[in-house]
N, C-alpha and C positions, 0 to 999 in steps of 0.2 A: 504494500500500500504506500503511497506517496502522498509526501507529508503537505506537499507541492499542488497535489488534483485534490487532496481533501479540507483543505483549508474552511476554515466558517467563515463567510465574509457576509454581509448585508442582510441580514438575518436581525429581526426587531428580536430583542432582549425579553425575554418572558414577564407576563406582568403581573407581580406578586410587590410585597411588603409596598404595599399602597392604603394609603387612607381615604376609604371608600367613602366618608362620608366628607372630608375635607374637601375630595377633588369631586362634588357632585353638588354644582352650584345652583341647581334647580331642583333637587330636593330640598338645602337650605332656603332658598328662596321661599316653596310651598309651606315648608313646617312656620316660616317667619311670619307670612301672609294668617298662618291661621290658628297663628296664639301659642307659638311651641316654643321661643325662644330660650326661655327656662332652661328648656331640655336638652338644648347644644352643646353643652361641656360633655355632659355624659354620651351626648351619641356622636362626637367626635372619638372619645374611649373607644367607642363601641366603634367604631367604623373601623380604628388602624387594628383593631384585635381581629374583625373579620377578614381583614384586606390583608394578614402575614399570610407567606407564601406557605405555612404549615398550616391554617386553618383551611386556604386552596385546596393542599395538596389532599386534606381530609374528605374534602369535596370528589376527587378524582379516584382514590381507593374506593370511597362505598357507593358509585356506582359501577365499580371495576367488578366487587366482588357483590350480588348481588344475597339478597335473604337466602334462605332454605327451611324448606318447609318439614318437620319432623312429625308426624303423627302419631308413632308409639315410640316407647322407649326398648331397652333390651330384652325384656321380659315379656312386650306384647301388651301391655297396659299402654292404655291411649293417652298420649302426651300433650298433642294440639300444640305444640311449639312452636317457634319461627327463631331461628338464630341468623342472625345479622354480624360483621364486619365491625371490628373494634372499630374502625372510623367513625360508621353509624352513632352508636354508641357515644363517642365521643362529641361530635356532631348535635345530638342531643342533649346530650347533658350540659354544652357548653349555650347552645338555643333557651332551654328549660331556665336556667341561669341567670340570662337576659331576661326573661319573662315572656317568651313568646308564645307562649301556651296558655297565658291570661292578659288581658286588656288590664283588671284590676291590678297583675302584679306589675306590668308594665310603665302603668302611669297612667294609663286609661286608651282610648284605641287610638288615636292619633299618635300618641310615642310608641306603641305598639308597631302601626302599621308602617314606621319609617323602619323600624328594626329587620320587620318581617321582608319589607323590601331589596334591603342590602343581603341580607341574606339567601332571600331568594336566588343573585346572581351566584353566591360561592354556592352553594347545591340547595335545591328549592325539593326535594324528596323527602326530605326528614321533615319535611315543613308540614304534611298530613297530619301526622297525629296530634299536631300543634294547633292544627285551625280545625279538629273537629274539637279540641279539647278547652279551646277558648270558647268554641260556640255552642256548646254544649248547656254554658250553664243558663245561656237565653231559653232553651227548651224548661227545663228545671223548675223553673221559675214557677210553673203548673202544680210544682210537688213540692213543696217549700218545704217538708221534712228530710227530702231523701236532697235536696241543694243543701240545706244546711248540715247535712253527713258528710258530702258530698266536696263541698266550697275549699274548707280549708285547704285539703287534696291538692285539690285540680288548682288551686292558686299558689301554693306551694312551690317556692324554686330547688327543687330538689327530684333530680332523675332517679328512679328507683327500677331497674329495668325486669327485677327479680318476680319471678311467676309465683307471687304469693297474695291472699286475699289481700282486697284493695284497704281493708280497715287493719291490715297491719304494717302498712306500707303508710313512706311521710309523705309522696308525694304520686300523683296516679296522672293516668291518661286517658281518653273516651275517645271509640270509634264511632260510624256511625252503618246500620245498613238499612236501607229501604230496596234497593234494586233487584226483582226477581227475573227468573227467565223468560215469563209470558210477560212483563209488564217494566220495563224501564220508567220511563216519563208518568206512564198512566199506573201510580202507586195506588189507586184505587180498585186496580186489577190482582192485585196482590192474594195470593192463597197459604200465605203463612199463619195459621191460627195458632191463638191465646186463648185457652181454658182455663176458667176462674177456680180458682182452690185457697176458698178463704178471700184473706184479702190482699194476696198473690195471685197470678198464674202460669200455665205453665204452657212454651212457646213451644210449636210442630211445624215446619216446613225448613225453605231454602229460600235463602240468599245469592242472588247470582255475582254480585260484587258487595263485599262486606270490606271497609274502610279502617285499614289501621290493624288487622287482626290481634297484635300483639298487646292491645290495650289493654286496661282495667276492667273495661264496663263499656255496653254497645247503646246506643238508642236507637232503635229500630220501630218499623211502624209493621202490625198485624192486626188478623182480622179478629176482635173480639166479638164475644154475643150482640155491643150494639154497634160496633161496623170497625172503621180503621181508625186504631189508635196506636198513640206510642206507648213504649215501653221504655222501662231501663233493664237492659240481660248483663249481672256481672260475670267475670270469668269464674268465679267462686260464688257460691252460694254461704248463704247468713251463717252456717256449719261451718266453714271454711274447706268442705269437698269441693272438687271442682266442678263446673256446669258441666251440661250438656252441650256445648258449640261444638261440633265436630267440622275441623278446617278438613276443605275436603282436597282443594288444591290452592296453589299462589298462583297467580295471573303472568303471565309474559306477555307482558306491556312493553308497547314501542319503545318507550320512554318509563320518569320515572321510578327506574331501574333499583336505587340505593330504598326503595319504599317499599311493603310489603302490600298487597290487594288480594284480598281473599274469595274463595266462595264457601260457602259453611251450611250445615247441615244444624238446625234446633231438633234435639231429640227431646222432646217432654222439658225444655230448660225453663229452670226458675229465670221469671222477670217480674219486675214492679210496673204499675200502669203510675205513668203522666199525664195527667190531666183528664180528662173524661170520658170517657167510651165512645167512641165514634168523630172523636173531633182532634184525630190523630196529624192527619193533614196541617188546621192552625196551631196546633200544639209543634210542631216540628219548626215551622216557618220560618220563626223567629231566627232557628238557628241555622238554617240554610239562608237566611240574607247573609250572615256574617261569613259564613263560610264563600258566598258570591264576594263577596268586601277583599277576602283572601285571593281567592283567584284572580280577581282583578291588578292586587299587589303583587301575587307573585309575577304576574306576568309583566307587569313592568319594571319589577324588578330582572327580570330576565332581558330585555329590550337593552335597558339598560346596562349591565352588561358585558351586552354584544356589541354593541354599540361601542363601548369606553376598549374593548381588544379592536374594532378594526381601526377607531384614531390610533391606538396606540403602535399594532403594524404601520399604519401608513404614513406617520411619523419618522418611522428607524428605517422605513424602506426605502430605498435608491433605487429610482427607475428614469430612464435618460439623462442620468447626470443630477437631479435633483429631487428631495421627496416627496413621496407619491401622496402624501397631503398635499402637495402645493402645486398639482398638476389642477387644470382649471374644472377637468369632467368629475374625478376623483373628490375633490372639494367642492362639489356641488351635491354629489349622495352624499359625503361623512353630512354634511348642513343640514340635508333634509331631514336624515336620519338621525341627527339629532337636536332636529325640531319634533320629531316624532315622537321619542322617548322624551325629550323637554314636557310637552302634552301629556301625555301618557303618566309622570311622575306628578304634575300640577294636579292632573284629574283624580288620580287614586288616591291620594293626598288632601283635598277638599271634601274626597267622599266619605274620608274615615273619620273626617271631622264632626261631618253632619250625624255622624253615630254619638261620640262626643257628646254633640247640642243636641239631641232629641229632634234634628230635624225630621220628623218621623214623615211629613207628605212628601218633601224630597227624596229622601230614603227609597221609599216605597218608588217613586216613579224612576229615579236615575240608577238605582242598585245595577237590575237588570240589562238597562242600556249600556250601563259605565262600563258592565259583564261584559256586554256583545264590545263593544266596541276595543278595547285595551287588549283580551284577549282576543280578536279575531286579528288585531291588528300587528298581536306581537311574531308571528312564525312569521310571518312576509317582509318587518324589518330585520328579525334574525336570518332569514335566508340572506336578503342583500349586504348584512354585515357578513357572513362567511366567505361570499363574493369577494369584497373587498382584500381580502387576505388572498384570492385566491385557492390554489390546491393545498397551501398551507392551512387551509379553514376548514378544509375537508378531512382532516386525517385524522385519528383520535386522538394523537399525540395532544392538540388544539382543544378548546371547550369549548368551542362551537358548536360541535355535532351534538353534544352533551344538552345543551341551551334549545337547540332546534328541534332534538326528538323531546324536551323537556315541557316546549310550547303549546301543541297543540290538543294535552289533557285538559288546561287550563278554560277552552271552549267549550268540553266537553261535562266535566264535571257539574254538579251541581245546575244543570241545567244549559243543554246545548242551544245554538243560535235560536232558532226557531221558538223555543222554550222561553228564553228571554225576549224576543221579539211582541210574542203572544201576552207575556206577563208585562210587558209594555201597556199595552194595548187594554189590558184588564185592570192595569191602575187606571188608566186614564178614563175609561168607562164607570167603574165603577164610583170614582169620582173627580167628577170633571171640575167642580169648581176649585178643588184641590191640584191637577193637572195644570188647569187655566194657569194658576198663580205657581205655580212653581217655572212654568213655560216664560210667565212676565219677569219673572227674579231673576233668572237666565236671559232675556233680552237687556234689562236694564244692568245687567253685570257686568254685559259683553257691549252697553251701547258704544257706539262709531265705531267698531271695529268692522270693515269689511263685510258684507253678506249676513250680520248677525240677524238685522228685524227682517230680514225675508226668508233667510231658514225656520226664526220661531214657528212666522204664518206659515210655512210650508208644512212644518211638522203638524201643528196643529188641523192644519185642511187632513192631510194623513189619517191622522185619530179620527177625524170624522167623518169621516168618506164611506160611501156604501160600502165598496170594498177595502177596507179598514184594514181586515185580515191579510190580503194579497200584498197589504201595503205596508206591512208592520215592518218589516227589514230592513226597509227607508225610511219610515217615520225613524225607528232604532238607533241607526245608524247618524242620522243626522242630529239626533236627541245628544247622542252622546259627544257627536264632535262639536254642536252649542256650550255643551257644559264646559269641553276642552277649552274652546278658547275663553269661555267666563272665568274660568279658573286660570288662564294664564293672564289673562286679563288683571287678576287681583295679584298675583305672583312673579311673574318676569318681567322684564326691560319691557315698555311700549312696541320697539322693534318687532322683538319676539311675537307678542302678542298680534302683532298687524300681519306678519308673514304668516302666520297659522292661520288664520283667516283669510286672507286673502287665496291661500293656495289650498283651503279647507272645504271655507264657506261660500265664499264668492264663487270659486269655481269647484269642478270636477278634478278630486288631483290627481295627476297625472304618476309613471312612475318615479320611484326616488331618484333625484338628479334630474327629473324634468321639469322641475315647479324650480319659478323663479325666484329665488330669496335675496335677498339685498342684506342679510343681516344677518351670513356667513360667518365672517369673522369673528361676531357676537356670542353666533352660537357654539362656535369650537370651542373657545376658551374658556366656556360657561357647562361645557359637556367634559372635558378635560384642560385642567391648565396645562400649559408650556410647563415642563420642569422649570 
């Protein structure tokens, strides 16, 4: 080998021991715009702790080495286990620690939700049992005796990974499952019954994807005598035996990978009912908006970044004598792309707020939009940042590919496009004078900016249109990129704000590097400093 042909030359430097939350001048802006200033000491801490190149490098093991699934032990006695990758592991407990598995322990959801964000980019996997575990306790709420068992636990910074009853344990976690094999979306299709025994009873079917399997305690929804309600099924029963959940397999998921996804078999298993017989659906609700709030974060957490690896290639790259940041095509995507994620981090960031304030009409109308929109829109900038890198983006070596097959559960979970479109459309019906005014808070948010008072009316003609239904994935779509620039509107440079709009609202945008920005150089700097 020749020391001569193997030389490393032009080769961007790996990007590690960074301060994720210093160099992310448009998340500072967000949290600043909406009351979080407080919080910036510690989530600077928190950022250069997430940004060492060994918190990374934990990120790359535990999707390297995925769970496994053990069902009995050596003697043929059923185990139900899952053993995971010391990373995993680590990974968590260093998460748990933060408080990412409670709003409460957090500081409430707003410093939650910047945490969960930056996180997201170093591996957004471990991040499941954290956003069923934080939303878990919005369902609860129904059973004030079994959240006040319950609370300490699950607010508790303390990883306890150890298979023993959850009431001997400092610190626990909750999965969640509702998804059977005849009935995904339509949970009202559901054939898993709950038999009363006392004032217990006892769960019989399947789960076709059960969330987190290795938890404490599942909330799940079955059919009781009087229709679909939730339950709580812990791993151990009040004895400290173990339940009936029999993990039947782990899922081979595209992505994800460092996560465990189960399907599970209730044999006669002890569960407690949440809230009242048949009103399992609004008993559950609460905690699928939070868990919508998550996926919305993680995926711009993820956006972001990809984004912050192809400036940082395109930076250390030499191509025709100069870097390939400063080539005029090349620095018209890195802008766009991160005007994108700029949006994207504004949006997700004003939405956990509104949890915060009790915005509860906003909530209800923007959740589901902010859903569709952030994630549908993060694989598409993740792809063109892998672009960017070229075949260097494409290899596993890179976390790219990591990021990109990471992206597209985020659509999918907790209610795909269609699901959040339709649940658009049923806030807005069901109440319109609430819609109305949440629709004029967003015009007057975003007034002068570009295109903003004729997307409102547009949206609005949407909602009310005969064909309403056919129309819901534009009214959605455009619902959610109103709120984008309302919220960059209160949070970025004026600049910022006008280029998003103009290449948002005013027009159809075109792809990344087509839309004309003037407010380039704003945006690099502001998406990653210049060393």
């Amino acid at each position: 080998m020749s020391a001569e042909t193997h030389a490393v030359f032009n080769q961007s430097p790996p990007f590690a021991d960074v301060n994720l939350v210093a160099a992310d001048a448009p998340l500072r802006g967000a949290l600043a715009a909406n009351g979080a200033e407080a919080d910036l000491p510690a989530l600077l801490a928190f950022g250069a702790a997430w940004g060492a190149s060994g918190r990374l490098e934990l990120g790359r093991l535990a999707n390297e080495s995925p769970p496994r699934l053990r069902t009995h032990d050596a003697q043929g006695r059923r185990l139900d286990g899952v053993d995971f990758h010391p990373a995993y592991h680590a990974l968590m407990e260093a998460s748990v620690g933060d408080g990412l598995h409670s709003a409460r322990a957090a500081g409430g959801h707003l410093a939650r939700a910047a945490r969960l964000y930056v996180v997201a980019g170093v591996e957004c996997g471990h991040l499941c049992p954290l956003t069923m575990t934080n939303a878990a306790a919005a369902a609860l709420t129904a059973a004030p005796e079994h959240l006040a068992a319950w609370a300490p636990r699950l607010s508790a910074r303390t990883y306890d990974p150890r298979f023993r009853p959850w009431f001997e344990k400092a610190g626990v976690t909750l999965g969640m499952g509702m998804t059977e094999k005849q009935g995904g979306t339509d949970v009202r299709a559901n054939t898993t019954r709950a038999e009363p025994r006392g004032e217990t009873y006892a769960l019989t079917g399947h789960k076709w994807f059960l969330s987190a399997p290795m938890s404490d305690g599942f909330l799940v929804l079955a059919q009781a005598p009087g229709g679909l309600t939730c339950f709580l099924v812990p791993r151990h029963r009040p004895d400290g035996s173990v339940n009936a959940l029999h993990l039947q397999r782990l899922k081979d998921k595209l992505g994800n990978r460092s996560n465990a996804s189960s399907e599970i078999e209730f044999a006669g298993a002890f569960g407690w009912r949440i809230g009242e017989e048949g009103r399992g659906v609004p008993t559950i609700i609460g905690m699928v908006q939070l868990t919508r709030l998550d996926c919305t974060l993680a995926s711009a957490g993820l956006s972001r970044m990809a984004l912050v690896l192809a400036l940082h290639h395109a930076r250390h790259r030499q191509v025709f004598g100069r870097p390939l940041a400063g080539q005029p095509a090349m620095r018209a995507v890195l802008a766009d792309l991160a005007l994108e994620a700029e949006a994207q981090t504004a949006l997700a960031m004003r939405l956990a707020a509104s949890v915060d304030r009790g915005e509860t009409a906003r909530m209800r109308l923007l959740t589901p939009a902010v859903k569709y929109g952030v994630c549908k829109g993060a694989p598409g900038l993740i792809a063109e940042a892998m672009e960017c890198l070229g075949g260097n983006g494409y290899v596993e070596e890179s976390p790219l590919p990591r990021l990109y097959r990471e992206a597209p559960v985020n659509a999918i979970w907790e209610g795909s496009g269609n699901v959040m479109a339709l649940d658009v459309l049923r806030a807005a019906h069901r109440a319109p004078d609430a819609a109305d005014a949440v629709l004029a808070e967003l015009a007057a948010e975003a007034a002068g900016l570009p295109g903003a008072r004729e997307a409102a009316a547009e949206i609005a003609a949407a909602l009310r249109s005969p064909d309403a239904e056919a129309r819901a994935r534009l009214a959605t779509g455009r619902l959610a990129t109103l709120a984008a620039a309302a919220a960059l509107a209160a949070c970025a440079p004026p600049p910022v704000a006008e280029a998003y709009a103009r290449t948002r609202l005013a027009r159809e945008r075109g792809t990344f590097g087509a839309n004309p920005i003037e407010a380039a150089d704003l945006l690099l700097e502001r998406a990653l400093p210049e060393a």
